[in-house]
C-alpha positions, 0 to 999 in steps of 0.5 A, spaced: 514 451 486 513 459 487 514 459 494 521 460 494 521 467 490 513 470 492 513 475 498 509 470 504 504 474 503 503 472 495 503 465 498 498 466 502 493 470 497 495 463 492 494 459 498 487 462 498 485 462 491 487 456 490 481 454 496 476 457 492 478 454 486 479 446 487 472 445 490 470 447 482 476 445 477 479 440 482 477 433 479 478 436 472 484 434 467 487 441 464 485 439 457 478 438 460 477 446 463 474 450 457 473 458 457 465 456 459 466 453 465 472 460 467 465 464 466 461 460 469 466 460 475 466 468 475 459 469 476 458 463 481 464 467 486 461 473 484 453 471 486 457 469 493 459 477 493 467 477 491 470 483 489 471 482 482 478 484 484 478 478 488 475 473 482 481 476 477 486 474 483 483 467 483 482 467 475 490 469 475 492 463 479 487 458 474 492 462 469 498 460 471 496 453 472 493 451 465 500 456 462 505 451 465 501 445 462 501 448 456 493 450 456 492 457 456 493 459 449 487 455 446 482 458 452 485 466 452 481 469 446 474 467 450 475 468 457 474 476 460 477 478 466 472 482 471 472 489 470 475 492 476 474 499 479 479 504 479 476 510 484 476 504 491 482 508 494 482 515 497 487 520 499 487 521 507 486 530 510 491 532 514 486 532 519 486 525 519 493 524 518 495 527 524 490 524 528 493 516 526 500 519 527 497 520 533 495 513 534 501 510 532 505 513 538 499 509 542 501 503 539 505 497 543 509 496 536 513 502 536 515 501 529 509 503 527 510 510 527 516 510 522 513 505 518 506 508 517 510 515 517 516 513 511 508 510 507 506 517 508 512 520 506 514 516 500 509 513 497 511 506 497 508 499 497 507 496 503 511 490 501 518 494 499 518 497 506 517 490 509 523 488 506 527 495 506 535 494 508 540 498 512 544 497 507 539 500 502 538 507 505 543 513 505 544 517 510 549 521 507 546 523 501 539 523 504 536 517 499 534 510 499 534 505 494 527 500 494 528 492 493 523 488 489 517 491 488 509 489 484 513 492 478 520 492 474 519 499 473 519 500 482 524 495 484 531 498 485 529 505 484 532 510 489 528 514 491 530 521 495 527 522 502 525 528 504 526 531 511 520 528 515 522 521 512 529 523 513 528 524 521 524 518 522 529 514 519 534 516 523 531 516 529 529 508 528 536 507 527 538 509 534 534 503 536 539 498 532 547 501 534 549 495 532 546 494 525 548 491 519 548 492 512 544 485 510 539 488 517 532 489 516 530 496 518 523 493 520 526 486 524 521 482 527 520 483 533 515 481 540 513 487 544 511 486 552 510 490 558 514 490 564 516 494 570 511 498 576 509 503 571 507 497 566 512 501 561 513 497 553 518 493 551 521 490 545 524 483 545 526 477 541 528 482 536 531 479 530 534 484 525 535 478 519 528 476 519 523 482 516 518 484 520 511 479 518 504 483 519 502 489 521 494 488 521 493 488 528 497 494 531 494 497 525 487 496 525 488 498 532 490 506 531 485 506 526 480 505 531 484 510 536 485 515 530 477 516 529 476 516 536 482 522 536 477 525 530 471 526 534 475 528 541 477 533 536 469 535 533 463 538 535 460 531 535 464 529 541 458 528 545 456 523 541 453 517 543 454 513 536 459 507 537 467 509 533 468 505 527 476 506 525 478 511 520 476 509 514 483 508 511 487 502 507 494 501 509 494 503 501 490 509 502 496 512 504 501 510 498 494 513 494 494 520 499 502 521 498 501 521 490 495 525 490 499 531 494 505 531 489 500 532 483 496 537 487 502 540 488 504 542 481 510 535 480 510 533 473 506 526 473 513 523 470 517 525 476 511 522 481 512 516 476 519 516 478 518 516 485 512 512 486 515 507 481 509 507 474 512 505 468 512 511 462 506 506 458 501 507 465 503 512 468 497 517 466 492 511 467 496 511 473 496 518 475 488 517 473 487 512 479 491 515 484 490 523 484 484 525 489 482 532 489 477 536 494 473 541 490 476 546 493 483 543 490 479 543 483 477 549 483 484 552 485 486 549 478 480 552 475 482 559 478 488 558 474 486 559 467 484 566 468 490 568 472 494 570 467 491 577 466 490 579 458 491 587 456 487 588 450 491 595 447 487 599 443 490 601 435 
């Protein structure tokens, strides 16, 4: 029934949660599910290693079901979802940056560089970007507005670019002379190769249908960025095998936020771009900001950088 309004990778993630939960809850009538059998549903899934994260998306699902049949208020003040972590992402170095940048313009994708680069750059979710519109971006006053995102607070939010998300977008669209409006900024489309220099080509592009996944082309940079990481290093010569850079596609909404706090950008301001509500966005703020050492003690520095005279009477 959720189909028509869940982006297809929310179906996806109720579709797997509802694998793990049928075998358990299947057979049962809602009325018969009690609070124990929730916990013990917890700690089965968490003795099979799942993340708490993953056993409280799941328990979201259970939720939804028993709400619809009027079942959820009786089992509520007895059932505790999982704390999670808050410090799983991490903000990426300029080092690293430049490194998968790299690797990007490596890819047969050719819209992973603007796409990883407006992620960088803006700090949105993988999913607004996914869905972005021409229609949505305004050249003339260097400013987008993002569609529906994870929160009330994000979804329509206009979001000013800055020079580096400016150019990429501008040269993205010199690819779609003809777009419109309604048109996705990154279409679905299949990449091939042809010609005697085997050089890349799009086709089978439709710009009314947004672009699916970008795993692939993506975990493949990674795995290029981390051997431009070791080219680039004293270990070069190593003979341990490469493992991709260590770097989710939401580290990279995580290293966007971090930059702007430790720039001195008021935490309303970040929230404002990054689309945090005013009631979470210091807890948020808490989560997201990633600081080095040096840039702690940079702050630290500060408070004895206002020089005091003591005038004697």
């Amino acid at each position: 029934m959720k189909k028509a309004t869940l982006a297809p990778r929310s179906v996806m993630i109720e579709k797997a949660n509802l694998a793990h939960l049928l075998p358990e809850f299947g057979k049962n009538l809602v009325s018969d599910i009690e609070a124990g059998d929730v916990s013990k549903y917890q700690q089965k899934r968490l003795n099979q290693e799942a993340s708490p994260k993953t056993v409280n998306l799941e328990i979201g699902t259970l939720r939804a079901i028993l709400k619809r049949s009027g079942q959820w208020a009786r089992l509520q003040p007895d059932v505790k979802m999982l704390v999670t972590r808050e410090d799983v992402g991490r903000a990426i170095t300029p080092e690293e940056e430049a490194a998968l940048l790299q690797a990007c313009a490596k890819s047969r994708s050719r819209s992973l560089v603007p796409f990883v680069t407006l992620a960088i750059e803006t700090g949105a979710r993988f999913g607004v970007i996914r869905t972005l519109q021409w229609g949505s971006v305004d050249f003339e006053n260097r400013c987008l507005r993002w569609g529906k995102d994870k929160t009330a607070s994000g979804t329509g939010r206009i979001v000013p670019l800055n020079q580096r998300a400016m150019a990429a977008l501008c040269f993205w669209a010199t690819h779609f002379p003809e777009r419109k409006p309604e048109h996705y900024v990154f279409p679905t489309e299949r990449y091939g190769a042809a010609g005697d220099k085997f050089s890349l080509k799009a086709y089978d592009s439709d710009p009314t249908k947004a672009i699916g996944s970008i795993k692939e082309a993506w975990e493949a940079a990674k795995l290029r960025a981390a051997k431009i990481l070791r080219d680039n290093s004293k270990d070069k010569d190593s003979n341990q095998p490469i493992m991709p850079l260590p770097c989710r596609f939401h580290d990279l909404r995580h290293s966007a936020v971090s930059r702007m706090l430790n720039a001195g950008v008021p935490i309303a301001k970040v929230a404002k771009i990054v689309g945090w509500s005013t009631a979470t966005m210091v807890r948020m703020a808490a989560r997201y900001g990633h600081f080095t050492l040096d840039e702690l003690r940079g702050a630290m520095e500060t408070i004895s950088s206002a020089t005091v005279v003591v005038r004697a009477n």
